[in-house]
N, C-alpha and C positions, 0 to 999 in steps of 0.2 A: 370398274364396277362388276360385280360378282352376281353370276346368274340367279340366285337366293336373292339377293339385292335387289334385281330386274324382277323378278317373280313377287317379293314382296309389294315394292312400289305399284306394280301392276294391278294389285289385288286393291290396296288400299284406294287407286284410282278408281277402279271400276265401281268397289264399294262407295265411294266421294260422290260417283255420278248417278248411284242408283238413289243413293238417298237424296239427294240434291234435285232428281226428278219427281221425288214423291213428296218433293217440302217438308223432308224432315233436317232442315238447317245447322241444329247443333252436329247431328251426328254428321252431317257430311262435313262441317268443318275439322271435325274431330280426324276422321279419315284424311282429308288430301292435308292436315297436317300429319300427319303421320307418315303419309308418302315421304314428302320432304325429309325427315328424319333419315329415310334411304336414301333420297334422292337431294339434296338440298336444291339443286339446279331442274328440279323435274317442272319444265315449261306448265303441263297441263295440271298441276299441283297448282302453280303462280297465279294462272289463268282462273280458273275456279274459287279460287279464294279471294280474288281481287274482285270475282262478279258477285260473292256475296258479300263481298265491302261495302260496293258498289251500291248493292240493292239495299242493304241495313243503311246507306246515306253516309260511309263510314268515308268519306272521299279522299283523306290522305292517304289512310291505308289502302286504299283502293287504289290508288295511281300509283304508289311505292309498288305494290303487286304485279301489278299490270305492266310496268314499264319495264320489271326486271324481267316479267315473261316473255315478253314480246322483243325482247334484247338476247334471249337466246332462242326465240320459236317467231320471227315475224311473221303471224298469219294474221291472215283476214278477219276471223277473229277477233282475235285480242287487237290489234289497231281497230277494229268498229269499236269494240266494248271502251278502250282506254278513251276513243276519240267521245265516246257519251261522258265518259267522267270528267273529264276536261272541261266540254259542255256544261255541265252540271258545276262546275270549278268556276267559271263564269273564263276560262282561260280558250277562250274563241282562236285566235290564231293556232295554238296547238291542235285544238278537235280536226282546222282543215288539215294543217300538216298532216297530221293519221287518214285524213280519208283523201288529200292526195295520193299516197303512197299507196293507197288503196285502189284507186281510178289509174296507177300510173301501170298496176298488173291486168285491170281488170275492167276496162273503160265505160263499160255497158252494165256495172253495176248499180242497177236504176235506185236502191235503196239506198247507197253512199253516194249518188248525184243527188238525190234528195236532200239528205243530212248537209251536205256541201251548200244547197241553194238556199237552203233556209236557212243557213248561218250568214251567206251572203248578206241573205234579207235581215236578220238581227243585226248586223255588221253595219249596215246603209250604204252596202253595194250592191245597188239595185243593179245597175248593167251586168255584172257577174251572173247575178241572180236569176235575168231575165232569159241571159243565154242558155243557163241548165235548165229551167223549167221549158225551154223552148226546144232543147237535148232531150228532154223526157217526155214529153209533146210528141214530138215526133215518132219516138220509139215506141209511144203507146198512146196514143190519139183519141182514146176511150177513157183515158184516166183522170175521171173526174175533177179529185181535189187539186191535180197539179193545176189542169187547166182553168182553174178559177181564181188558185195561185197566181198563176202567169195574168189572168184578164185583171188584176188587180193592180197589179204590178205593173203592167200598160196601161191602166184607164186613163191617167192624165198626161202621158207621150204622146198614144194614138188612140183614141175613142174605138175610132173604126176596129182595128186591129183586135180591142178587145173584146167587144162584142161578135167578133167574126169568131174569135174562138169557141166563147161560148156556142154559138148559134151551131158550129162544127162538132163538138162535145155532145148536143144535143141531139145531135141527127144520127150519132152514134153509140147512142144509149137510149136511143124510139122505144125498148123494148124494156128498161131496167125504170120501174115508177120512180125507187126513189133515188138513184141518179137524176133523173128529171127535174124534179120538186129544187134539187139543191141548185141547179142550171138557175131553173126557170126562178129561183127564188134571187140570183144576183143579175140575172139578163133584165129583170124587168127596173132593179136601180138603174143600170148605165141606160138603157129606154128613155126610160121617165127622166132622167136628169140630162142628156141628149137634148130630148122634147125643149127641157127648159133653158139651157144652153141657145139652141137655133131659134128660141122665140124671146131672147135676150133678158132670162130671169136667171138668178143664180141660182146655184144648182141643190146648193150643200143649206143656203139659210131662206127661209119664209120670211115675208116681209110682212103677214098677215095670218090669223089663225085658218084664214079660208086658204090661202096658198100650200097648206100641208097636204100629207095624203099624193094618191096618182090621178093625174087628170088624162093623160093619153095613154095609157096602158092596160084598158081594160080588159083585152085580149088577151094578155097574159095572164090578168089579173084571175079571167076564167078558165084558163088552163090549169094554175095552180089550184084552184078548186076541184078541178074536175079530175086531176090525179090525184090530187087524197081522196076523193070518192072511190077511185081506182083503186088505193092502197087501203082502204078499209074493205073492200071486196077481196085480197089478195090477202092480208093481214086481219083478221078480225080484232078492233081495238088497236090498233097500234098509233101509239104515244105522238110521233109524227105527222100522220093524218090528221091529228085532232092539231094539232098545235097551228099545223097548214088551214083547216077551216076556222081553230079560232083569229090569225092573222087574215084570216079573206074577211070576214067578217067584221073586224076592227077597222079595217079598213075599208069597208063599207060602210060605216058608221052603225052597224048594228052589236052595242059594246055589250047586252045581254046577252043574245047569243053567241058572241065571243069568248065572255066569261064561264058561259055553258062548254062550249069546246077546251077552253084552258084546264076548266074543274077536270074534267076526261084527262086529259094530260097526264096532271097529276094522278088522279082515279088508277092508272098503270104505268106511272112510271115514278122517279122519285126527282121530280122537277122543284125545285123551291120555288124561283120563279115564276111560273104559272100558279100555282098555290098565292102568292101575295097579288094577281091580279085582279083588282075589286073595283067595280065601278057601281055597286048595290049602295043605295041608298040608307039602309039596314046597317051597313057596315061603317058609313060616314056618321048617322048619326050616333054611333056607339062613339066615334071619336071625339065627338061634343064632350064627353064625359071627362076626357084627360086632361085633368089642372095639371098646373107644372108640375107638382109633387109627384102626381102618376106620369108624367111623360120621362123625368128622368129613375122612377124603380130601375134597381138592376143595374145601373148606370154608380160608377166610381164618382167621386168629389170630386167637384171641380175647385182648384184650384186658381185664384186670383197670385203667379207670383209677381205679377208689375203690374200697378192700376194707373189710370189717367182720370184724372177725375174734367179732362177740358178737352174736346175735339172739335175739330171740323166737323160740316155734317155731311162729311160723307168717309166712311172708314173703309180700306182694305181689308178682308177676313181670311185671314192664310190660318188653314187650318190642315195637319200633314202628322206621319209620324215621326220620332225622332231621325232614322234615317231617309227621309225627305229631307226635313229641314238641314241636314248634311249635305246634301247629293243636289237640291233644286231649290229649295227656300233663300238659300244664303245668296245664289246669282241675280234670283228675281227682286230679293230686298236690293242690292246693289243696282239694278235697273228703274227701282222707285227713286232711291237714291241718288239719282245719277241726272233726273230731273231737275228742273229750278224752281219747283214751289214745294213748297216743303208740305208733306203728307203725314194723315194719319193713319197707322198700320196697327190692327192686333193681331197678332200672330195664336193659335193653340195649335198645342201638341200634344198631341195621343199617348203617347208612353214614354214621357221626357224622364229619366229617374234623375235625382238629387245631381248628380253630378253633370249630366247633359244641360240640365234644363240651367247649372250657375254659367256652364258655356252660351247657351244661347243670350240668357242677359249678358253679360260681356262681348258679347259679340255685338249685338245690335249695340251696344251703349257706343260702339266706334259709328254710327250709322249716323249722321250729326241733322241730315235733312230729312229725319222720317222722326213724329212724333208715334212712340210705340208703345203699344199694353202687352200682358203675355200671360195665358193662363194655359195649363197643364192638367191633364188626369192622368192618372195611371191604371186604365184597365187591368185585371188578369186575364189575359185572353189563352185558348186552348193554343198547349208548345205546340211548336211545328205544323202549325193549319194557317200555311198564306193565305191561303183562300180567308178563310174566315175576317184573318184580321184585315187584308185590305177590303171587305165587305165591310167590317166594322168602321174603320175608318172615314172610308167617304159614305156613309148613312149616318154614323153617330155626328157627324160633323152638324148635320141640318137641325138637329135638337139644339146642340151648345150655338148655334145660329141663334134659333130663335129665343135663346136665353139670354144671350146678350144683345138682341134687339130692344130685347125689352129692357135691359142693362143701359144702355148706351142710348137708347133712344134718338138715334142718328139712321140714314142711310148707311148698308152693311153692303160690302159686294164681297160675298163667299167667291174665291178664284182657286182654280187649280195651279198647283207650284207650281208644276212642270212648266213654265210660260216666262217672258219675259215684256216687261213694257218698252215700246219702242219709242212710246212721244209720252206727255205727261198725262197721269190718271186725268185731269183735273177737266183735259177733253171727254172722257171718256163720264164724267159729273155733270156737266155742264148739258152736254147731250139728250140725258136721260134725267132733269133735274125733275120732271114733271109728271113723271112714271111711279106708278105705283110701284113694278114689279118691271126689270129689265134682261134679257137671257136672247140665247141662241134658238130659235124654236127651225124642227129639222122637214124639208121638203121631202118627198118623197122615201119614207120611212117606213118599215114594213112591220115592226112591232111596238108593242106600250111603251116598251122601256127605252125607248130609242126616238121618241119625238123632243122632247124638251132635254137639253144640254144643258149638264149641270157644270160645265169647266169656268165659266164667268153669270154668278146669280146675283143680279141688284135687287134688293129690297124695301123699301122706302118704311118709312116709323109712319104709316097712315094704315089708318082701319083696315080696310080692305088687303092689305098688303099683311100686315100681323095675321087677319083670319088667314088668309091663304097660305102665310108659313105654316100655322097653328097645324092646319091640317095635313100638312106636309111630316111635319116632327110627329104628329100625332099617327099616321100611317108608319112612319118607321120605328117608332118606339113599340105601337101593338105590332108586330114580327118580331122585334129584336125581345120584346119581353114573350114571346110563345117560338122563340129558339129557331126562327124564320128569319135570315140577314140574308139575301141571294145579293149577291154582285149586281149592281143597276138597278137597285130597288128605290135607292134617292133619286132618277130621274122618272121613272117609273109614279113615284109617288107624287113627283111635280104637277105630268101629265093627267092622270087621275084624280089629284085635287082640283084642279084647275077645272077639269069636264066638268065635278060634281057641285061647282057652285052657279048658283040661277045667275041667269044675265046679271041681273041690277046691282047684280053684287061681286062680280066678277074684276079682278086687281086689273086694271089699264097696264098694257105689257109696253114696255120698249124694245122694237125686235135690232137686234144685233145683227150687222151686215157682215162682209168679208173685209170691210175696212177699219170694223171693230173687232173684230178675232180673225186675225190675219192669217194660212196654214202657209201661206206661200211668202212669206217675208218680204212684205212689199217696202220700198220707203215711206209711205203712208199710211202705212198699215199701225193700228193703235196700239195692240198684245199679239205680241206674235207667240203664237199656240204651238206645242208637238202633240204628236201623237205618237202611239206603234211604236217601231223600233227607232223612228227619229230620236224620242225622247231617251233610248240607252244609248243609240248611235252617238251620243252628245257625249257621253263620260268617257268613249275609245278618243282618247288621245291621239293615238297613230293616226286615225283617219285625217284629224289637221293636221299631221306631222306629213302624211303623202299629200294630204291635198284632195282624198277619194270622195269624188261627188258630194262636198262637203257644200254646208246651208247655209245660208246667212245666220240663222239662229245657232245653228254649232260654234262658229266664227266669234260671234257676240257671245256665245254661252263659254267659250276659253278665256278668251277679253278675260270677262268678269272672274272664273277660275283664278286666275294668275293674281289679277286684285286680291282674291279671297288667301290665297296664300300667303301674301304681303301682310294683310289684316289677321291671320293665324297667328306668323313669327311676332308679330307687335306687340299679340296677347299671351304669346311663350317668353316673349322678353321681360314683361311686366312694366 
């Protein structure tokens, strides 16, 4: 290479990086190609082009880039940047490769033991996981988000253990308010669910609407209050503070002044969440107004493509989007299936098109012990906004509930795919035949949106049970029609309709124990549930292939996989 050459490229690089710090993107990419031109092999040409691949979402091109740079410049770097693309690639084993090779120069680079332990924890190798966050602990005893990390990732090993971290985190951040708040805001669950553990209640379900809320942890309860008083003295307004009084308050049963803290929220910051928090009277009876015609505005057809005109009375509601029903739908039908009394299931889907939605009928039509319906819409939802659609999804879901309640005029149980039945529904009917309304209601709960569990909703075709949908579909349709879908807004709207109806008219609940929604895969357990990274830990294959702290539900969720392959080729053979 010829010093012209070297002097060119150098120019064009420098130029690459000045623009590329000022976010002017064309023109840097324009630059470090151009380097290239001099240089075809110029590493920090590779490098730079591959991180705005990278950040444009451009992921092929971005790994093609990355992998040739760092094959002739292996720095630190470029393996951090290519191990996020990878990450982002959903290609997890490769991300740790890079940030091995990374720890293997540089041990105590607390950022890539980070990146490593959280992969662990997407992975569901918790013990991997525990150990780096336990490496990173140590190396900085102060750092908050790890340490609540790690108390999480402990709580059901060692109780003690995790609260001792917290309780150490705390005594090391006396001086930081809202380091505090975020301690004292997960020290006072593993407390309160302690409490109810050692005095032989379960921890995670209420068996009564008085059982909710904290009964032994008032002391924290007033320390949380009394540092966002602190942080409103140190921050004037800040968004945090208020969100802190409106949950002291909610959880004091005063849901006015709660609602008053929540409007603040919003008021400075850009919460959707706190904004859809209504417990005003004013605001319920505007919902009185929504006939069906007004609950679905704004909402696509629905779609009847397989009717049943004859059920049981009590129907399955799996309601998912197309890649659901690929990924989690297809195990948990095979788990209804796998039953001996034969069931009735309706399946909807969110954005099935013409060609998914003839796969899903042919698919179920092999399912011989489930009587099945299947209706479809096809939203246009905004490209590239997860966020929005899985909002959409599980909110719009409680509308098309209550339209086929009224459809079907059967007992409906709205369930989360994600889940598998381990013994037959027909327990899980029988149980609750007498309930207006049957669901998870949550102990020791620190916000609205977080008391009533929307993953298994029975609903009974009786008065009281219709109103109290009514109002549910009726709360998510006024936000989804003033452009307001926050993520947890259907559980949210559960618990808020439910508060806003007087005694006498309030739906009789069936409360769901740990032996009806099972987390820990008992042999007795009725639906055994995932959550978190369980429920992706379930698609790594490798993990049953090593054997890595694998679940009884991953075990049973391969089971059924390997079926569903069987049942694919049957329907590629014709």
């Amino acid at each position: 290479m010829t010093n012209k050459q070297e002097n060119n490229e150098d120019i064009y690089l420098r130029e690459g990086v000045h623009f590329l710090s000022k976010g002017f993107i064309s023109e840097a990419k324009e630059s470090f190609n151009n380097a290239l031109k001099y240089n075809p092999k110029s590493s920090p040409a590779l490098h730079n082009l591959g991180l705005i691949s990278l950040r444009s979402n451009n992921l092929l091109r971005a790994r093609e880039l990355l992998e040739k740079s760092v094959g002739l410049n292996p720095s630190v770097e470029t393996y951090t940047i290519l191990g996020e693309c990878y990450e982002k690639m959903g290609e997890h084993q490769n991300a740790l490769v890079c940030y091995k090779i990374i720890l293997k120069n540089f041990p105590k680079k607390i950022p890539i033991i980070i990146k490593s332990a959280s992969l662990f924890e997407t992975l569901g190798k918790f013990e991997k996981a525990i150990k780096l966050y336990y490496k990173i602990v140590q190396n900085e005893p102060e750092n908050t988000e790890i340490s609540i990390k790690l108390a999480w990732l402990l709580w059901k090993k060692n109780r003690h253990d995790a609260i001792e971290i917290l309780e150490k985190c705390l005594l090391l951040n006396k001086t930081n308010t809202l380091k505090k708040i975020k301690i004292l805001s997960v020290l006072i669950l593993f407390k309160e669910w302690s409490f109810r553990i050692k005095n032989n209640k379960l921890p995670y379900h209420a068996l009564s609407i008085d059982d909710i809320f904290f009964k032994s942890t008032s002391d924290i309860l007033l320390q949380l209050d009394n540092e966002s008083s602190i942080l409103l003295e140190e921050f004037k307004d800040h968004p945090q503070a208020y969100m802190i009084k409106g949950i002291v308050n909610f959880v004091r049963k005063k849901n006015q002044n709660a609602q008053d803290f929540f409007d603040m929220v919003s008021k400075y910051s850009n919460n959707k969440m706190t904004r859809a928090i209504r417990f005003d009277n004013e605001f319920f009876s505007h919902l009185n107004d929504f006939d069906t015609i007004k609950l679905i505005k704004h909402l696509p057809k629905l779609l009847e493509v397989k009717e049943r005109n004859i059920f049981e009375n009590d129907i399955i509601y799996l309601s998912c989007n197309s890649d659901y029903f690929n990924y989690f739908t297809k195990p948990l039908l095979l788990s209804i299936n796998n039953q001996t009394e034969k069931t009735s299931v309706h399946i909807h889907i969110m954005d099935s098109d013409t060609r998914h939605t003839e796969y899903a009928l042919d698919f179920c039509s092999l399912l011989t012990n489930i009587d099945i319906s299947i209706s479809v819409e096809r939203p246009k939802l905004p490209p590239n906004d997860i966020n929005y659609a899985r909002s959409y999804f599980h909110a719009i879901r409680f509308i098309r509930l209550y339209q086929h309640l009224l459809k079907f005029k059967k007992r409906l149980w709205l369930m989360d795919v994600d889940a598998l039945f381990n013994q037959s529904p027909k327990f899980l009917f029988n149980k609750f035949k007498n309930k207006d309304i049957s669901l998870r209601i949550r102990p020791a709960r620190l916000e609205p949106w977080n008391q009533f569990n929307a993953c298994l909703f029975g609903v009974n075709y009786s008065k009281k049970a219709i109103n109290y949908l009514h109002k549910i579909a009726a709360y998510i349709a006024y936000f989804h029609q003033n452009a307001e879908l926050p993520w947890g807004i259907d559980q949210l709207a559960m618990y808020a309709s439910y508060n806003n109806i007087d005694t006498k008219n309030k739906p009789s609940i069936g409360f769901m124990d740990d032996k009806v929604l099972d987390y820990e895969y008992n042999k007795d357990g009725l639906v055994w549930c995932s959550s978190g990274s369980i429920k992706f830990a379930a698609l790594n294959k490798s993990r049953i292939k090593n054997n890595e702290e694998v679940t009884p539900y991953e075990l049973r969720f391969e089971n059924y996989n390997n079926k569903i392959e069987m049942l694919d080729e049957k329907l590629n053979s014709g």
